[in-house]
C-alpha positions as CSV (number, residue, x, y, z in Angstrom):
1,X,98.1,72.3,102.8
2,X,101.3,74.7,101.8
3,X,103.6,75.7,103.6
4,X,103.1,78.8,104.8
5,X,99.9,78.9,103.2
6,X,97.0,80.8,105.1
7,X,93.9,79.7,105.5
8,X,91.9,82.0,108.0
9,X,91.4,86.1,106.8
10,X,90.7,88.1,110.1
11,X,87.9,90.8,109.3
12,X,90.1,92.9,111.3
13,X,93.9,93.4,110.8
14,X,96.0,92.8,113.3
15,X,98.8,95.0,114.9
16,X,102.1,93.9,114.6
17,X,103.0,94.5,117.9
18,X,99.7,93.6,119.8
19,X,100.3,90.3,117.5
20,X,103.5,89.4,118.8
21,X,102.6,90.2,122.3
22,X,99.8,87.7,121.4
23,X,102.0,85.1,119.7
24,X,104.3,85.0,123.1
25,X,101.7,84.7,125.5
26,X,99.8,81.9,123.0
27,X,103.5,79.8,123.8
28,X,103.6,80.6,127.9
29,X,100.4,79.5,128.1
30,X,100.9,76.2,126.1
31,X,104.6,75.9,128.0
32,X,102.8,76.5,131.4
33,X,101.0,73.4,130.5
34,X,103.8,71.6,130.2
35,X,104.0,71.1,126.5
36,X,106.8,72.3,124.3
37,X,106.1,75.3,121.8
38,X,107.7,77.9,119.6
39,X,107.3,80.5,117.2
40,X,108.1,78.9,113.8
41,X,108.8,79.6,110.0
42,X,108.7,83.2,108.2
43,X,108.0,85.0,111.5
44,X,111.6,83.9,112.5
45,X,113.2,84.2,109.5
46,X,112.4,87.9,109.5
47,X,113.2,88.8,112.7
48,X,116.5,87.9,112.2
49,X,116.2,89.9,109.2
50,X,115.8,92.6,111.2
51,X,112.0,92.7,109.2
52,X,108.8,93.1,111.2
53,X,106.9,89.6,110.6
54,X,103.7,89.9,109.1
55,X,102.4,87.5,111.3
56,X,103.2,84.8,113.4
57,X,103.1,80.9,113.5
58,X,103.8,78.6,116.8
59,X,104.5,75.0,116.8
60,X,103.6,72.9,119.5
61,X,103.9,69.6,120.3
62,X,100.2,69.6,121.6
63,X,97.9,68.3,119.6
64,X,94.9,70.0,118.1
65,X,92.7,68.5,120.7
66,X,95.3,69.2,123.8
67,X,95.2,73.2,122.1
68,X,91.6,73.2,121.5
69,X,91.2,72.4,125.2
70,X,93.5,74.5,126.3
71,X,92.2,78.2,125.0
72,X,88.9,76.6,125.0
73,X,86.3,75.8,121.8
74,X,84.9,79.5,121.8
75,X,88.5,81.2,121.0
76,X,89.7,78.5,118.8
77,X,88.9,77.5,114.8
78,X,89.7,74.0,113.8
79,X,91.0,75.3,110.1
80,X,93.1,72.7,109.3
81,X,92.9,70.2,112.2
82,X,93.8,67.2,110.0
83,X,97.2,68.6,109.4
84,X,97.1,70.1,113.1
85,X,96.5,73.3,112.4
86,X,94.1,75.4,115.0
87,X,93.6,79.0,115.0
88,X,93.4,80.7,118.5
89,X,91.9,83.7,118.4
90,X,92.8,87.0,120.3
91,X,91.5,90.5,121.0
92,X,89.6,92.2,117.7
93,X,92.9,94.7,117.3
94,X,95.2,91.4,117.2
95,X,93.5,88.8,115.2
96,X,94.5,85.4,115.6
97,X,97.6,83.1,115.6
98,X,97.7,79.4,113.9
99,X,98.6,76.8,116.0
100,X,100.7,74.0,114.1
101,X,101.0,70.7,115.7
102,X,104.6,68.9,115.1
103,X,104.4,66.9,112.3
104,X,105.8,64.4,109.3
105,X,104.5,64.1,106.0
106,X,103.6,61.6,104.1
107,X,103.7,61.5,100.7
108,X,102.3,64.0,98.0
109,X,100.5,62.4,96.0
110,X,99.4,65.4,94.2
111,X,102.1,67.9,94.2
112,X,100.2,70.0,96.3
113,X,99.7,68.4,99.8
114,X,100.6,65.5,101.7
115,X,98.2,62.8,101.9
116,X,98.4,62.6,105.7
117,X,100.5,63.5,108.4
118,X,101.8,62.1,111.7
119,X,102.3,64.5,114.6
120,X,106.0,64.1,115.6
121,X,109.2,66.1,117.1
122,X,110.3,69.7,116.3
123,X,113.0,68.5,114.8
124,X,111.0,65.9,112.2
125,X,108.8,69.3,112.1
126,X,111.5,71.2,110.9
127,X,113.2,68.5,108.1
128,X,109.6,68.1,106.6
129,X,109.3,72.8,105.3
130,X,111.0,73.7,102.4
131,X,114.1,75.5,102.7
132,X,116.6,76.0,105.3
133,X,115.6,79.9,106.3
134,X,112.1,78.8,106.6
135,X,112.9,75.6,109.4
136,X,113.8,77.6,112.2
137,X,112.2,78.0,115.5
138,X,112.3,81.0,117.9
139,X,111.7,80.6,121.6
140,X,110.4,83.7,122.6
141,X,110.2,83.2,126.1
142,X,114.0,82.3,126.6
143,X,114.9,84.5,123.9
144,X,116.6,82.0,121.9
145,X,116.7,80.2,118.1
146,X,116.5,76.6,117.6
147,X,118.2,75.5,114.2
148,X,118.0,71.9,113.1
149,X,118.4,72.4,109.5
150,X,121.6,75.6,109.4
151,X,119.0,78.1,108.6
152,X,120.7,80.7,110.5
153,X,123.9,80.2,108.9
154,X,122.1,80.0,105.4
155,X,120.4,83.3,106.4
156,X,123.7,84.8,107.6
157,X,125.7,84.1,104.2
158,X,122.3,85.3,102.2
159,X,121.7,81.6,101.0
160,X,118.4,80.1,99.9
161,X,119.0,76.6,100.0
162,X,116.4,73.6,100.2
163,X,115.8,71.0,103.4
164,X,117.3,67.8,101.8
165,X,117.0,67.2,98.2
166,X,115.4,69.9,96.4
167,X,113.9,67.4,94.2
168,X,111.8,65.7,97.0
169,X,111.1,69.2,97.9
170,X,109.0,70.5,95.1
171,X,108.0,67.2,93.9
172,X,105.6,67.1,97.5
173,X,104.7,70.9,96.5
174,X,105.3,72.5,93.1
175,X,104.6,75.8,94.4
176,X,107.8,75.9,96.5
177,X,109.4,76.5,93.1
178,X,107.8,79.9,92.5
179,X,108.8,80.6,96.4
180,X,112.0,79.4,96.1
181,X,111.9,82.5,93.3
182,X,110.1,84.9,95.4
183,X,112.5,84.4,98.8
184,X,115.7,84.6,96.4
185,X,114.6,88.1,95.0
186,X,112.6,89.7,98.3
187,X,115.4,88.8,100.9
188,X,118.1,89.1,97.9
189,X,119.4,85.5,98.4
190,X,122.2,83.9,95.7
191,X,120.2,80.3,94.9
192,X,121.4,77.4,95.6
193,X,123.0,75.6,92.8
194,X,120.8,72.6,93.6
195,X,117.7,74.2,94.5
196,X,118.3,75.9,90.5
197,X,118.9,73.2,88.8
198,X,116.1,71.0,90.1
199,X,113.4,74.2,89.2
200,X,115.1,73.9,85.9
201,X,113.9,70.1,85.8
202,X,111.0,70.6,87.4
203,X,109.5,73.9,86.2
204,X,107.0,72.7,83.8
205,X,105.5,70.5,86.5
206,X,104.0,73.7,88.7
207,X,101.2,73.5,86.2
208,X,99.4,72.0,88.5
209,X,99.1,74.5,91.1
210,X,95.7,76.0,91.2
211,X,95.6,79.6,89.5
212,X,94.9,80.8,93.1
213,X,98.2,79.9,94.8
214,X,100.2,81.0,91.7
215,X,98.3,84.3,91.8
216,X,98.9,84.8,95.4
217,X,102.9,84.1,95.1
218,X,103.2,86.5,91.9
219,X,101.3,89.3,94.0
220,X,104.0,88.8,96.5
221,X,106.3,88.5,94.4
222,X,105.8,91.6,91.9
223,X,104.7,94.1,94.6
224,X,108.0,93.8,96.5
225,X,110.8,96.1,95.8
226,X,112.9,93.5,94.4
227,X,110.2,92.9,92.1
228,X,112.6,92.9,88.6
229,X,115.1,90.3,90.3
230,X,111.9,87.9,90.7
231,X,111.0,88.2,87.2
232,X,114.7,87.8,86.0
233,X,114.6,84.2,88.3
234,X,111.8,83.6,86.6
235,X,113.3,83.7,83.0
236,X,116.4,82.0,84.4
237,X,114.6,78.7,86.1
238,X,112.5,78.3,83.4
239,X,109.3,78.8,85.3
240,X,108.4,82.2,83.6
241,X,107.3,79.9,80.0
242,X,104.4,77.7,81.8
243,X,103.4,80.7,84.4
244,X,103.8,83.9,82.5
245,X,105.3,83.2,78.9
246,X,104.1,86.3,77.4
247,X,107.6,88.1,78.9
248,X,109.7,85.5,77.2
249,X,112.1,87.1,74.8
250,X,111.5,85.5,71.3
251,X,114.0,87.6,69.9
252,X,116.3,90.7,69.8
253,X,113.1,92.7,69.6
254,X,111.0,90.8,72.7
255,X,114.1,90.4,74.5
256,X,114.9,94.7,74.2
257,X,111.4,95.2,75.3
258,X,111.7,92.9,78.1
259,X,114.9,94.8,79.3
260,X,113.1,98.2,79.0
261,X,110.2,96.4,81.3
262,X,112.6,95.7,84.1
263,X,114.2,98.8,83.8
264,X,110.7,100.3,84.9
265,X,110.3,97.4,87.2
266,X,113.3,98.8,89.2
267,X,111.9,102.1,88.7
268,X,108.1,101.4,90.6
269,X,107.6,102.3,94.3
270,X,108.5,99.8,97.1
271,X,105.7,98.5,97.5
272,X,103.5,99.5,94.8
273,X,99.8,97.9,93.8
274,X,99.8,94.5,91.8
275,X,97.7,95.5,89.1
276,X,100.3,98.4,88.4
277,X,103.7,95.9,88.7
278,X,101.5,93.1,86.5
279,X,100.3,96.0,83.8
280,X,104.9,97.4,84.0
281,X,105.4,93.5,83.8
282,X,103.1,92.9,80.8
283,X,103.4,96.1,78.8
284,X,104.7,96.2,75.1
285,X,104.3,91.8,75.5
286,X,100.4,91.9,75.4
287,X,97.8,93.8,74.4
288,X,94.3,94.3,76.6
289,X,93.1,91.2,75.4
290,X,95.9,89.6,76.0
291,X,96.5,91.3,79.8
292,X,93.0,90.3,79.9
293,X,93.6,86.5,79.1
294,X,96.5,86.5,82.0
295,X,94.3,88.4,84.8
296,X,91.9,85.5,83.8
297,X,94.3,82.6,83.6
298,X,95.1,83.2,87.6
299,X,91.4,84.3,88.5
300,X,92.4,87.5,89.7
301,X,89.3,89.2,91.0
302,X,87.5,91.4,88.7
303,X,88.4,95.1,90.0
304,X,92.3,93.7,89.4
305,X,91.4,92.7,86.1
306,X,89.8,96.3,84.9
307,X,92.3,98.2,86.5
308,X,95.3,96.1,84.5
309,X,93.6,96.4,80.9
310,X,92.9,99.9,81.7
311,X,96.8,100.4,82.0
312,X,97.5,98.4,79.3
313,X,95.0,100.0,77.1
314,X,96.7,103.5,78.2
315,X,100.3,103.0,79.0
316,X,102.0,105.8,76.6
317,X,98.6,108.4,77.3
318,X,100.3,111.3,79.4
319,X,103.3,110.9,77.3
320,X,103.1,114.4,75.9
321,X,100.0,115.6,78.7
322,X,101.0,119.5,78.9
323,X,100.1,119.2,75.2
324,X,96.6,117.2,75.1
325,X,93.0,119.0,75.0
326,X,91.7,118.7,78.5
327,X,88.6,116.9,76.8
328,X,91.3,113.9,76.5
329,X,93.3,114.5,79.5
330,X,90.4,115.1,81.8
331,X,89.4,111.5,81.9
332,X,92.2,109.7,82.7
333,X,93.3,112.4,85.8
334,X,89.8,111.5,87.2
335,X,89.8,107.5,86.7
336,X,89.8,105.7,90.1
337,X,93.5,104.5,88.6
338,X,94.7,107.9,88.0
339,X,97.3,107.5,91.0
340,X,98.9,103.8,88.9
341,X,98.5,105.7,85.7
342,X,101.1,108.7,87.2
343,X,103.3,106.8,88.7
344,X,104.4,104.4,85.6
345,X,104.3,107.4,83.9
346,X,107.0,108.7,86.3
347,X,108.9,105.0,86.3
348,X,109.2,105.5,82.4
349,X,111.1,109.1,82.9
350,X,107.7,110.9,82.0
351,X,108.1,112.8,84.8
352,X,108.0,116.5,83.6
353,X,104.4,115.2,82.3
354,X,103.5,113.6,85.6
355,X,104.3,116.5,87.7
356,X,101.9,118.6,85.0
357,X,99.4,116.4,85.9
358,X,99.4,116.3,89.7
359,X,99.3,120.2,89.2
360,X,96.1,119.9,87.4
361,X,94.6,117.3,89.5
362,X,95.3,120.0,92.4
363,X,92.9,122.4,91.0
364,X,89.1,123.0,92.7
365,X,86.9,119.9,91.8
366,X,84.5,121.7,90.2
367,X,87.0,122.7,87.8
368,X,88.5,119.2,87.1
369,X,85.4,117.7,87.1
370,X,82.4,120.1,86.5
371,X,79.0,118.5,86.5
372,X,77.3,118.0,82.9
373,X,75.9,121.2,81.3
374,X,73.4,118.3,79.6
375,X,71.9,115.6,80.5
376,X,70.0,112.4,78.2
377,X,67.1,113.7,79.7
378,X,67.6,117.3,77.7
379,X,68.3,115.8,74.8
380,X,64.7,113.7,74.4
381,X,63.2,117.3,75.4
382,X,65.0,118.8,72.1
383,X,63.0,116.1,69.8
384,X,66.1,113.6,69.7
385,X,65.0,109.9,69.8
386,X,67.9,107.4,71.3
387,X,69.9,105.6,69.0
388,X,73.5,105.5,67.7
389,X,74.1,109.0,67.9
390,X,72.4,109.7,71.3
391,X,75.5,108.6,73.5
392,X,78.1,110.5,71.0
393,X,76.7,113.6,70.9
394,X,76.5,113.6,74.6
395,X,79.8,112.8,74.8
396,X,80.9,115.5,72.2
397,X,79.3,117.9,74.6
398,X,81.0,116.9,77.4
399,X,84.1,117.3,75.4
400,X,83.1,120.6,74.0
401,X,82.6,121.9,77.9
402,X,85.4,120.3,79.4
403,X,87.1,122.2,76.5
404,X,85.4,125.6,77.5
405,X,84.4,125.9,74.0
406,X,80.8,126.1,75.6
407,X,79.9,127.2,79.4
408,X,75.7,126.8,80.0
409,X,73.5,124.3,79.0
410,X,71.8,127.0,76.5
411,X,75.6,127.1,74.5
412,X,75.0,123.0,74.8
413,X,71.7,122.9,73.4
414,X,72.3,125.3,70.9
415,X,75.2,123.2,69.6
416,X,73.0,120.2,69.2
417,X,70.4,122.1,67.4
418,X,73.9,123.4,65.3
419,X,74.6,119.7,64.6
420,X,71.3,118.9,63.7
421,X,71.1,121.2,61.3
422,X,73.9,120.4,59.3
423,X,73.4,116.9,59.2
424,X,69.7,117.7,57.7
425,X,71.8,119.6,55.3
426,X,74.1,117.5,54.1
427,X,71.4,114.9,54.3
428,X,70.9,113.8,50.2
């Protein structure tokens, strides 16, 4: 198991606020009980942040069985009880909180997870995470922080530095690498100067993280703000050739495209869609087959997949849109990506063409998007058997309406029968 790694999805988001309401009463009850217990990890490090945590964690020196007894079998999930992880389950609106049992590792054997673990101290808890802003504990019914590793000071001079030796540290999990990345850019970090040297050694190595994980940090890390700092880390350590070596500048050419990329980059919303950041990331590197080979090296699900090619396939389209036919135009303001396809326009200082094209997509549906004047259907009543030509003329008709050369499905038909007619004549 990663750190920080989740492995239960709540149906039903939870509240921020009814979360951390839930999280503090999940640690009076285990305290009442007489066992020790504290929020732990990211929820801490961005409270004193001043972020809202996304979710929160508590360590306990219960064990699974002690919490499962506790809250009782019906609110609790065993999702990870061999590393002492229990989920105790709140209210619909809060979702639920993991439970972590103090612990040690032993070794990893696979770079991925430890091949047991031995419930232990908070303090052993905290030495066995991954770096120093991520070993903290919060007490949130005394309102005080717990530091046996210097996170807080770490945090305070906007450090990112690894719990012991960074080597030991990613050799047990070769995805800390890519976080170490992802932490450095998002909270705007300097990197330690051991931490970068041992992803420099190292970086080839996160190969073996499954294409799941790795997809999961690069969402995280390319929808955030800070996304064009992640990918420059990324050239830097060395870990952008065996995870995404398509952006690797070859030479004066790659590397001046690559500088244009993160120049949009900067430019994108905070936060903005990871099939959008991925396509700004990729474009002018890859072509759709090529987007399409990346979105399948990391599994990305299949709607993430389309939507990237499709903004691969039409990253310079509304370039010059005041002066396209609406035939061409019409299309891409009415694709379910229309919103992705506007905004990189805007982020590559398109924007006199973007705003043109909000103004049309303001206009009465049935003017955007009119319904056919002709269907298949009219087309086998006019004598015309299905083959090649069947789909094109149909879509030449739709073209010639959306153009307003033609307004009733007589003006359709009789362009068809137009058509016909010439080909028969220029038939030998």
């Amino acid at each position: 198991m990663s750190n920080g790694g989740k492995t239960l999805t709540m149906q039903i988001m939870p509240t921020s606020e009814g979360q951390r309401r839930f999280a503090a009463e999940v640690v009076g009850r285990l305290r009442e009980a007489g066992f020790e217990a504290y929020w732990a990890g990211g929820c801490v490090r961005d409270q004193l942040l001043g972020r809202t945590p996304k979710d929160y964690d508590v360590a306990t020196n219960a064990t699974p069985d002690q919490v499962r007894q506790l809250f009782g079998r019906r609110r609790t999930l065993a999702i990870g009880a061999a590393f002492g992880v229990i989920a105790v389950l709140g209210p619909k609106t809060v979702g639920a909180v993991e439970v972590t049992t103090f612990r040690r590792d032993a070794a990893y054997s696979d770079g991925r997870h430890p091949d047991s673990v031995a419930f232990s101290s908070a303090e052993e808890d905290a030495s066995r995470r991954d770096f120093t802003i991520n070993g903290l504990f919060y007490d949130p019914i005394e309102d005080r922080v717990i530091d046996y590793v210097g996170g807080r000071r770490d945090l305070a001079d906007r450090r990112l530095r690894a719990i012991g030796e960074a080597d030991e540290r990613f050799a047990e999990d070769k995805l800390r690498m890519l976080r170490a990345v992802r932490f450095a850019a998002t909270f705007q970090l300097t990197v330690d100067e051991d931490v970068v040297r041992a992803i420099e050694r190292m970086a080839g190595e996160i190969r073996v993280v499954s294409p799941e994980r790795i997809a999961m940090e690069m969402r995280r890390l390319l929808v955030d703000g800070h996304r064009a700092d992640g990918v420059r880390l990324l050239l830097e350590t060395g870990l952008a050739e065996p995870l995404l070596p398509e952006i690797v500048p070859r030479d004066s050419l790659t590397q001046e495209r690559l500088e244009k990329s993160r120049a949009v980059l900067t430019r994108l919303p905070d936060p903005c869609g990871f099939p959008l950041a991925l396509a700004a990331a990729l474009y002018g590197a890859v072509d759709p087959p090529g987007a399409l080979a990346v979105c399948r090296r990391w599994r990305l699900s299949n709607k993430e997949t389309d939507r990237v090619v499709w903004l691969i396939e039409r990253g310079d389209a509304l370039r010059e849109a005041a002066t396209m036919r609406w035939s061409a135009l019409q299309p891409l303001l009415t694709d379910v990506a229309a919103d992705d396809l506007l905004t990189w326009t805007e982020a590559r200082g398109w924007s006199e063409s973007a705003v043109y094209c909000r103004e049309q997509m303001e206009r009465r549906r049935d003017r955007i998007d009119p319904s056919p004047l002709v269907t298949g259907d009219d087309l086998l009543a006019e004598g015309i058997p299905p083959g090649p030509q069947f789909k094109g003329w149909l879509q030449r008709l739709r073209d010639a309406q959306l153009d307003e050369e033609i307004g009733s499905t007589d003006d359709a038909l009789q362009l068809v029968r137009r058509w016909r007619a010439e080909e028969s004549h220029e038939a030998p």
